[in-house]
KETORLO-172008 format. One record per residue (C-alpha): residue in one letter; x, y, z. Coordinates in pm, whole numbers. Each point is the difference from the previous one (the first is absolute). Example, Ala and Ser with C-alpha at 12.3 -4.5 7.8 and 13.67 -1.06 7.14 Angstrom:
% residues 2
SITE residuo     px     py     pz
SITE       A   1230   -450    780
SITE       S    137    344    -66
% end
This chain:
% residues 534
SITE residuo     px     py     pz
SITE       X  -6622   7794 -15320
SITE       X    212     83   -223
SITE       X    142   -263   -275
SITE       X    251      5   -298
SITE       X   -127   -208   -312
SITE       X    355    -38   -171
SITE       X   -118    -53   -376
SITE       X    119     91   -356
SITE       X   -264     85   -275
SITE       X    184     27   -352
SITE       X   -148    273   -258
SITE       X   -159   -153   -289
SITE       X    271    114   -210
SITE       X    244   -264    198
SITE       X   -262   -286    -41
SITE       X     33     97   -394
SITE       X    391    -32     -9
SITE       X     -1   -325    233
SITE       X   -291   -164   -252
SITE       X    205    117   -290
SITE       X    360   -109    115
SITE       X   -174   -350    139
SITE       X   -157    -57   -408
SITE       X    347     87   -135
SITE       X    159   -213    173
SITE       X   -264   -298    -73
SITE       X      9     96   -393
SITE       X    378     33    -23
SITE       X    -43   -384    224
SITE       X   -192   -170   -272
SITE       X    184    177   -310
SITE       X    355   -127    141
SITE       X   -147   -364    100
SITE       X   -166      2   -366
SITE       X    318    128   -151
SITE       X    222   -249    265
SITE       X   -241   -268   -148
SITE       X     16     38   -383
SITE       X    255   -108   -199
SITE       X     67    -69   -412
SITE       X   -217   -300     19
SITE       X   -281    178    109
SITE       X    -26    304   -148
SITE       X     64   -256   -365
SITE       X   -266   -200    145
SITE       X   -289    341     28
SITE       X    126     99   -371
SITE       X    -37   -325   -108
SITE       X   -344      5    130
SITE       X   -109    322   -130
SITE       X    124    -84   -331
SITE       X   -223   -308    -18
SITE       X   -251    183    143
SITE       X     17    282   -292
SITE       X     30   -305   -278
SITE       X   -312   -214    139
SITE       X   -205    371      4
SITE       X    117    114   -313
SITE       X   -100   -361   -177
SITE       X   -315     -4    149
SITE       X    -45    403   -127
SITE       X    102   -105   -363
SITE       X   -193   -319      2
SITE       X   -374    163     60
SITE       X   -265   -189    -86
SITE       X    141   -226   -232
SITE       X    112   -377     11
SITE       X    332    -76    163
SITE       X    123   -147    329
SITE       X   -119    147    312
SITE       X    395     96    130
SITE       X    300    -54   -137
SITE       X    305   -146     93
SITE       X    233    309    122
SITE       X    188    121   -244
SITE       X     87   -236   -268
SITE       X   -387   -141    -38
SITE       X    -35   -341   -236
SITE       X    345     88   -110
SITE       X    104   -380     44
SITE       X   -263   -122   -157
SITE       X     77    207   -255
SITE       X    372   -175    -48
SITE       X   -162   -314    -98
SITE       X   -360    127   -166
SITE       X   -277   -287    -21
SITE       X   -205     64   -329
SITE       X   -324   -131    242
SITE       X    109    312    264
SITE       X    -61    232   -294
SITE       X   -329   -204    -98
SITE       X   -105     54    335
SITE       X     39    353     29
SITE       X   -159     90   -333
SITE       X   -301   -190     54
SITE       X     -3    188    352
SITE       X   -167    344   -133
SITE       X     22    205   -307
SITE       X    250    210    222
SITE       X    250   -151    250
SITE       X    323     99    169
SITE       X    275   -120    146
SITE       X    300    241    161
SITE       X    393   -120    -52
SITE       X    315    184    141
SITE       X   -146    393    -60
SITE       X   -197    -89   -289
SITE       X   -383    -19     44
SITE       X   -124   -165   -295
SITE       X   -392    -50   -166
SITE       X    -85   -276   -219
SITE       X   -291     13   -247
SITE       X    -78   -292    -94
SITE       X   -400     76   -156
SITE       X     33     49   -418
SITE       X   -160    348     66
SITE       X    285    101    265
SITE       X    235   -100   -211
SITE       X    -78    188   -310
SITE       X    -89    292    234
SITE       X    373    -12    118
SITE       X    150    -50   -367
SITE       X   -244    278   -108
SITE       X    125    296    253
SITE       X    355    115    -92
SITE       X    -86    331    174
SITE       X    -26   -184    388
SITE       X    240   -283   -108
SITE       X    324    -85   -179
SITE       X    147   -330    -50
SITE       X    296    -36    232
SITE       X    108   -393    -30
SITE       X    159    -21    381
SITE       X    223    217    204
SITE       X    368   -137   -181
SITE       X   -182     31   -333
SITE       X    173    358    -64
SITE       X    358   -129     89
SITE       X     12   -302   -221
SITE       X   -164    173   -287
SITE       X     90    362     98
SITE       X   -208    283     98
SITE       X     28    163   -340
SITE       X   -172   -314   -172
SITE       X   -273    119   -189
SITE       X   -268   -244    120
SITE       X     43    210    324
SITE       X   -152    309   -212
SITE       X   -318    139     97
SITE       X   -288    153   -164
SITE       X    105    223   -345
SITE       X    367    -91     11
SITE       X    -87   -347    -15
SITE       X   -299    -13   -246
SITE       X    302    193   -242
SITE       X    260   -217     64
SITE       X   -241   -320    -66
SITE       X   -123    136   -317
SITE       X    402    -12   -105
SITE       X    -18   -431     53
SITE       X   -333    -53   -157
SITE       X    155    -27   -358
SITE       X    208   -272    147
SITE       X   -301   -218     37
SITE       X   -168     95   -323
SITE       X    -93   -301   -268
SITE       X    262     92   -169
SITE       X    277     10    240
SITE       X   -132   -353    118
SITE       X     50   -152   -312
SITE       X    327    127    -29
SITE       X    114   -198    333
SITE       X   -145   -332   -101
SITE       X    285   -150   -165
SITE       X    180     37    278
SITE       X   -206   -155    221
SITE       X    -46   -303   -173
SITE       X    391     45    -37
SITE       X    -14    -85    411
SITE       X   -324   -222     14
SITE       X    240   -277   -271
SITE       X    314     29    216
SITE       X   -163    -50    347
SITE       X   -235   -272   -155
SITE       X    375   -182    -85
SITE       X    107     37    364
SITE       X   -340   -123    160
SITE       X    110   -330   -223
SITE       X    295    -21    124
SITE       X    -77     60    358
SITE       X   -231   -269    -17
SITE       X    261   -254   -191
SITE       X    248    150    275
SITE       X   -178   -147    299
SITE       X    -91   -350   -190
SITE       X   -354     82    -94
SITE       X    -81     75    367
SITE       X   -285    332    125
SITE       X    203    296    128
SITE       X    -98    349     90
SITE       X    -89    185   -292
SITE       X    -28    334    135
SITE       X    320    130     67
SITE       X     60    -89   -391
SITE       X   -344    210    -77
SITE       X    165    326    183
SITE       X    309    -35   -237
SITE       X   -184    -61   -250
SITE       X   -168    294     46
SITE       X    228    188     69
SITE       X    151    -29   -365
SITE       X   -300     56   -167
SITE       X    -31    341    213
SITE       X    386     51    -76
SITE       X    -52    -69   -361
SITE       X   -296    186    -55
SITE       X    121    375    203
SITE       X    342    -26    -58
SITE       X     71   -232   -371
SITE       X    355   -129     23
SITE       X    148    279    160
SITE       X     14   -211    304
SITE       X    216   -335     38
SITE       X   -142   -317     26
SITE       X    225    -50    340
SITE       X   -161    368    144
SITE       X   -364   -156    -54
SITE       X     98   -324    202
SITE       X    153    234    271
SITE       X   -302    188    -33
SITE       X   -220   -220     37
SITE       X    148   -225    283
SITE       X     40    349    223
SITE       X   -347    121    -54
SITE       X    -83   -199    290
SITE       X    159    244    198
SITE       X   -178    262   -148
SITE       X   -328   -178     30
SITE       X     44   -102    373
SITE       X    143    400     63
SITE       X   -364    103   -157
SITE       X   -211   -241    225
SITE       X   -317    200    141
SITE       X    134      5    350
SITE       X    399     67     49
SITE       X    247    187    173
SITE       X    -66    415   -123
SITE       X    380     26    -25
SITE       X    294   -134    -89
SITE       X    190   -198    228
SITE       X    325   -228    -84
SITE       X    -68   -366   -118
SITE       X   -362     24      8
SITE       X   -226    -26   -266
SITE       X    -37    354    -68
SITE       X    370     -8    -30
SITE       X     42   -262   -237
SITE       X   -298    100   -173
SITE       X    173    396    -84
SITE       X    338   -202    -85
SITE       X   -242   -207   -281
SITE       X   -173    347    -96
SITE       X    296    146    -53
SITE       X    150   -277   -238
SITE       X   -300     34   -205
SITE       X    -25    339    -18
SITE       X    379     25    -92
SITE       X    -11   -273   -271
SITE       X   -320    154   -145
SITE       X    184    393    -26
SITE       X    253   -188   -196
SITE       X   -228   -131   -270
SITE       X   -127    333    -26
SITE       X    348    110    -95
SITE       X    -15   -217   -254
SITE       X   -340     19   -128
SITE       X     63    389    -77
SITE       X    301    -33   -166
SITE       X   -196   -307   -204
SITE       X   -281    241    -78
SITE       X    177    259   -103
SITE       X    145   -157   -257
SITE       X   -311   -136   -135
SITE       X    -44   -331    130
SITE       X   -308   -194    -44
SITE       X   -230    -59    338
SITE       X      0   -295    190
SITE       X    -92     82    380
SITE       X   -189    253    208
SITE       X    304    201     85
SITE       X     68     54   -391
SITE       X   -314    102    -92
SITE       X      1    237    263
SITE       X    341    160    -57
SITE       X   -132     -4   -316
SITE       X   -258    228     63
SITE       X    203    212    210
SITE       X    192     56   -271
SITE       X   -254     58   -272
SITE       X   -155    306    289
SITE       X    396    153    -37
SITE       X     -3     14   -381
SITE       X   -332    161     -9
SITE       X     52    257    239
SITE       X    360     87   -157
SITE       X   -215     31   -312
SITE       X   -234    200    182
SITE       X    277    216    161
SITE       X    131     52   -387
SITE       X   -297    180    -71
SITE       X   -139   -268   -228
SITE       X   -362     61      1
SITE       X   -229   -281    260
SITE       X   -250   -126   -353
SITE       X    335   -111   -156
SITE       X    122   -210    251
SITE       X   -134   -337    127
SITE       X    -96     -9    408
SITE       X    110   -249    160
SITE       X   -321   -180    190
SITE       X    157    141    337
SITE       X    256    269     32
SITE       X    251   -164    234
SITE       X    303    160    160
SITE       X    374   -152     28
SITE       X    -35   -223    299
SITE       X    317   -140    181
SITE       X    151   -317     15
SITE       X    -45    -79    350
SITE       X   -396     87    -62
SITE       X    -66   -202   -318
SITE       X    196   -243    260
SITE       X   -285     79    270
SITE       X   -255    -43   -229
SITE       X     66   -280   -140
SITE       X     55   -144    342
SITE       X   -357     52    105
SITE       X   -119   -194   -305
SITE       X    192   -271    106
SITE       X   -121     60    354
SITE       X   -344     -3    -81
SITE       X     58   -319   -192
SITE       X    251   -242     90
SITE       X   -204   -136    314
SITE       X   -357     15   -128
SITE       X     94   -141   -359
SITE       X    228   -296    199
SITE       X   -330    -79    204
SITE       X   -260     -1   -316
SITE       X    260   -230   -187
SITE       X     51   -239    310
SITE       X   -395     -9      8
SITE       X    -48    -54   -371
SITE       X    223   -265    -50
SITE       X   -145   -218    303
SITE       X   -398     80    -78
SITE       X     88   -113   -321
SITE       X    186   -326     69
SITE       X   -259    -57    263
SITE       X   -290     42   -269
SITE       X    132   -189   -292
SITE       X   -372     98   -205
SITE       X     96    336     21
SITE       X    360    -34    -71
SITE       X   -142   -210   -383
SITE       X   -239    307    -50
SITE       X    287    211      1
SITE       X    207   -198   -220
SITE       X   -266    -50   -238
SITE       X    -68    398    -37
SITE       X    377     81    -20
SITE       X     59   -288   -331
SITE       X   -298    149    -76
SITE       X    103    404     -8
SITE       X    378   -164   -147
SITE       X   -206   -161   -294
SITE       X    153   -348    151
SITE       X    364    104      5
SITE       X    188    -15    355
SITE       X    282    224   -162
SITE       X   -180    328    -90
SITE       X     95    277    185
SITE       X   -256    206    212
SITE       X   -171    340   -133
SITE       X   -227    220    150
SITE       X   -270   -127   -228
SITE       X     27   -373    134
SITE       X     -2    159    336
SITE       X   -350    137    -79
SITE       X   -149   -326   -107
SITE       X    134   -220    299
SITE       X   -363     48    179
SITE       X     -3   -295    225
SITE       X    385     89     54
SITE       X   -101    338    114
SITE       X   -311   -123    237
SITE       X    263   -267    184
SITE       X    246    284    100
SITE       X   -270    229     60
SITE       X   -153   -297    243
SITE       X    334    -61    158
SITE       X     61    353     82
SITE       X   -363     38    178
SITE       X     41   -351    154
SITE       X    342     48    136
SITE       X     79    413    -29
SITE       X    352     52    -44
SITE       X    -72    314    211
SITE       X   -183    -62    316
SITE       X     16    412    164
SITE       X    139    300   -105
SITE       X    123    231    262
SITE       X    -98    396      0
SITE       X     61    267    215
SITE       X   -225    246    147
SITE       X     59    365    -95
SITE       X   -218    157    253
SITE       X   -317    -98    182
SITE       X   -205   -226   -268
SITE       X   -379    -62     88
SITE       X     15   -307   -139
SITE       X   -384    -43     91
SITE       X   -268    177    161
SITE       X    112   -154    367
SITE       X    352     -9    -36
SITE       X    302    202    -61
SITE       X    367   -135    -67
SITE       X    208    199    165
SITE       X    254    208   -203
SITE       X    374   -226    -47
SITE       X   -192   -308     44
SITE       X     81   -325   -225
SITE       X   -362    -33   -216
SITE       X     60   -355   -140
SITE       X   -258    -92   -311
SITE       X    -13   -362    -28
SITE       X   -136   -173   -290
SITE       X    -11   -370     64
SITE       X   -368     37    172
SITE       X   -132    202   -315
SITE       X    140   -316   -236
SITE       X   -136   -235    214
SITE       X   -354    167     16
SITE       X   -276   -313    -78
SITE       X   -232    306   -114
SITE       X    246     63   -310
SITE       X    180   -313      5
SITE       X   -256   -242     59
SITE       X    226   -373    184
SITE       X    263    271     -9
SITE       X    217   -310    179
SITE       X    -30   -193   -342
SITE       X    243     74   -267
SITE       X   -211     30   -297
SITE       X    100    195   -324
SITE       X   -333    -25   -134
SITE       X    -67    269    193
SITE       X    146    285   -188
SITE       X   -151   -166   -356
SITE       X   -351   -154    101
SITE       X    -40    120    327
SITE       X    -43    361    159
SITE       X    332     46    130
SITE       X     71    294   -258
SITE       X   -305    184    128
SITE       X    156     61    360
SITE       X    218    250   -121
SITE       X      6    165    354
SITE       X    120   -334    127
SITE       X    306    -65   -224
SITE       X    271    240    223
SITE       X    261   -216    -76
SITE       X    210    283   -160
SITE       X   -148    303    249
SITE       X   -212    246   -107
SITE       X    -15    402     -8
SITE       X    315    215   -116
SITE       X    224   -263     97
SITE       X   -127   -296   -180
SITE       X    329   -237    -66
SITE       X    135    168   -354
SITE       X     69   -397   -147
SITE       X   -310   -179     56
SITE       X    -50    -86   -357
SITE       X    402   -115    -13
SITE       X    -53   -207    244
SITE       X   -290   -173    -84
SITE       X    128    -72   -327
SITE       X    385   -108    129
SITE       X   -209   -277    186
SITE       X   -192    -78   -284
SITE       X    270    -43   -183
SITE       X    176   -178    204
SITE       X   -236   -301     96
SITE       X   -112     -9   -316
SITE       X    328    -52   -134
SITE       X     86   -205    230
SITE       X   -315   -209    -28
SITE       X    141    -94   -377
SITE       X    335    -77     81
SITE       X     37   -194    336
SITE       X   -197   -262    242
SITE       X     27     61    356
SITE       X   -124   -180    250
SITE       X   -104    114    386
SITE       X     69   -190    332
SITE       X   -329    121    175
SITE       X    111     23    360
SITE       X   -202     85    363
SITE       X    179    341    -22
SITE       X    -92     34   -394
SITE       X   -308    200     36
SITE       X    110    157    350
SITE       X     88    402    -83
SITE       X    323    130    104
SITE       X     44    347     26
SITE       X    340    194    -89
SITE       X    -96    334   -129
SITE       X   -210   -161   -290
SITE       X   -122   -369     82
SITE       X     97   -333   -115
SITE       X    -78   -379     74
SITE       X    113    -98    318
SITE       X    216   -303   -133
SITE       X    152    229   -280
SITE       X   -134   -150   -269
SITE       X    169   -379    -51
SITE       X     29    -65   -386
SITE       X    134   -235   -300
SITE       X     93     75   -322
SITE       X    -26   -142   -326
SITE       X     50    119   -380
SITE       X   -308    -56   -193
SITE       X     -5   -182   -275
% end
């Protein structure tokens, strides 16, 4: 019997086409319910993501093996805490490790805090360069010279080293003292002002400050009223310069005001150039760091047009350093960085000195009995670089105050390129490498109590020894150029002051609490009376 079997057997070729046209149709399925599905949230949402992602691995990559929290906050890291710093934060993290990190915004920054770290960072100016923070360049501009590296730098510093000489720091004495009598006059009247009642002294040190800075780089080329306005809008400048800030410069914020201050100062200081030139020129005597440098300038032009006369090199007198013609606007720079490097540390030391002393009236009479002493008993002479050198328990107090209470706490650098910092670890090239010298000042090895403010240190004790310790003015090839100035400004300061006034301290909870703007100061700003000794 015969039967049909009515069936339909497709070539493998058609089973290919139906698999292939069944998958299309699935793919093309999810891709359109995928694309139906996403929208501008999403798709923000998986950058977002990924970007946090890249941060978190790229902190974790930079940090390595040293100290330094395990994650960070996305993006903007301890920035916040940052806003507000707590001097017992920064404790914390330098006693954390000899090496630490923390990551703000894009900027992944190491601490040292060990004395050997630190000097190891001063010491390498081929791996790093000092770089202050990000807005640093636009308030002081990128053609500053502290923003020279290697060769060019070394030559331009050798230029400002006969600013600081002996010499040259005798020269600016008188007028010094010429601000230490007339801000001694207002603290009197301030006092007599508010009926014999404690105010904040430290807004007054900062002016005062200010003015002796003024008077010292710039003489009376400068107004009396363009100090005050100076000094009142350094704040801005100050808060612009804070470790962590915005990199740019936005409208109303303190980068903004602080470029507005920079650019006051830098204006008012190209002026007294001006005048300082046309002064020199016409053979006036020095008074300030700007006319001794014009000066010099000056003297490098005559002997090169001698030079260029064919007058033969024996016959002529060198000038210590050959300088060339520099412009207004950078004597104007210049000048602004020694006011920059300055104003805030100096206004800290002062505020220190005046409230150690008051608090520690048996150091305050030691002082007054060595500066009758180096006057020969009379309150009017006038200071000289020779009393200077015999105020020995004068010089130990400052020196005390500044490794008690360092004017400068860190000093920010920058890495060049990749800087194998030790055997283990490698900073990674732009990093922030941030020396700070508190922990080295506060070492018990070379500072035995280094808690207790004691003078006796640097005369009887071993203080002087610890060399390697004493980083209060940096180390390596950019050591701070007026360390001896400003030593002996605060010398002669208190130790004026010590002759000529009383002052009395309202000791506060907040008194010995450490508040930190840029430099550090009491908490309670430093509450003080004045009276004219008789």
């Amino acid at each position: 019997m015969t039967g049909t079997v009515r069936s339909t057997f497709a070539s493998p070729a058609a089973n290919a086409e139906r698999v292939t046209a069944v998958a299309d149709k699935y793919t093309g399925g999810l891709i359109s319910n995928l694309l139906e599905q996403a929208n501008g949230w999403t798709v923000a949402l998986t950058v977002l993501l990924m970007l946090v992602a890249y941060d978190q691995f790229k902190y974790i990559w930079n940090k390595g093996s040293i100290v330094g929290p395990w994650m960070k906050m996305p993006f903007m890291g301890p920035f916040l805490e940052s806003v507000n710093p707590k001097f017992e934060k920064y404790v914390a993290k330098w006693d954390s490790g000899a090496l630490s990190c923390v990551s703000v915004f894009h900027k992944f920054v190491v601490i040292a805090s060990s004395r050997d770290m630190v000097r190891k960072v001063f010491n390498s100016p081929s791996f790093v360069k000092p770089c202050v923070v990000d807005v640093a360049q636009k308030l002081l501009r990128p053609t500053n010279w502290v923003f020279l590296d290697g060769k060019a730098h070394v030559d331009y510093r050798k230029g400002l080293n006969g600013l600081f000489t002996r010499q040259a720091l005798a020269l600016y004495l008188p007028g010094q003292e010429e601000v230490f009598d007339k801000y001694f006059a207002r603290f009197l009247r301030i006092t007599k002002e508010n009926e014999g009642k404690p105010v904040p002294f430290m807004p007054e040190f900062r002016e005062l400050n200010c003015a002796i800075s003024c008077r010292t780089f710039v003489g009376h080329y400068i107004s009396e009223a363009a100090v005050k306005k100076i000094a009142n809008d350094y704040y801005n400048i100050t808060a612009a310069l804070e470790l962590v800030n915005f990199p740019i410069i936005i409208p109303f914020t303190k980068t903004w005001y602080g470029r507005k201050a920079s650019d006051m100062v830098m204006d008012e200081f190209a002026k007294c150039a001006a005048k300082s030139k046309v002064r020199m020129r016409a053979g006036g005597d020095l008074t300030c760091i700007m006319d001794a440098w014009i000066k010099s300038m000056i003297e490098s032009e005559a002997y090169r047009a001698d030079l260029a006369k064919g007058i033969a090199p024996e016959k002529l007198t060198k000038p210590s350093s050959l300088l060339r013609d520099f412009t207004d606007i950078e004597i104007a720079q210049t000048i602004f960085t020694f006011l920059f490097a300055s104003q805030d540390a100096s206004s800290s030391a002062t505020t220190w000195l005046f409230q150690l002393m008051a608090d520690r009236p048996d150091v305050l009479d030691r002082v007054r009995q060595e500066q009758l002493a180096v006057r020969d008993g009379d309150r009017s002479r006038r200071l000289t670089m020779d009393m200077l050198d015999k105020m020995t328990f004068t010089r130990a107090v400052v020196k005390e105050t500044l490794r008690y209470r360092p004017p400068v706490l860190m000093v920010p650098y920058l890495a060049k390129k990749d800087f194998p910092i030790t055997d283990t670890y490698t900073v990674p090239k732009g990093s922030m490498v941030v020396p700070s010298v508190y922990p080295s000042l506060h070492d018990p090895v070379a500072y035995p109590s280094p808690s207790t403010f004691d003078p006796d240190r640097w005369i009887t004790g071993t203080a002087e020894q610890a060399s390697k310790n004493w980083l209060v003015f940096g180390t390596g090839p950019h050591y701070c150029l007026g360390q001896t100035y400003a030593q002996l400004n605060l010398m002669g300061l208190i130790g004026k002051a010590s002759i000529m006034l009383d002052w009395r301290h309202e000791i506060t909870p907040l008194s010995e609490e450490i508040k930190v703007f840029a430099t550090i100061f009491p908490m309670d700003d430093c509450l003080l009376t004045f009276e004219e000794r008789p």
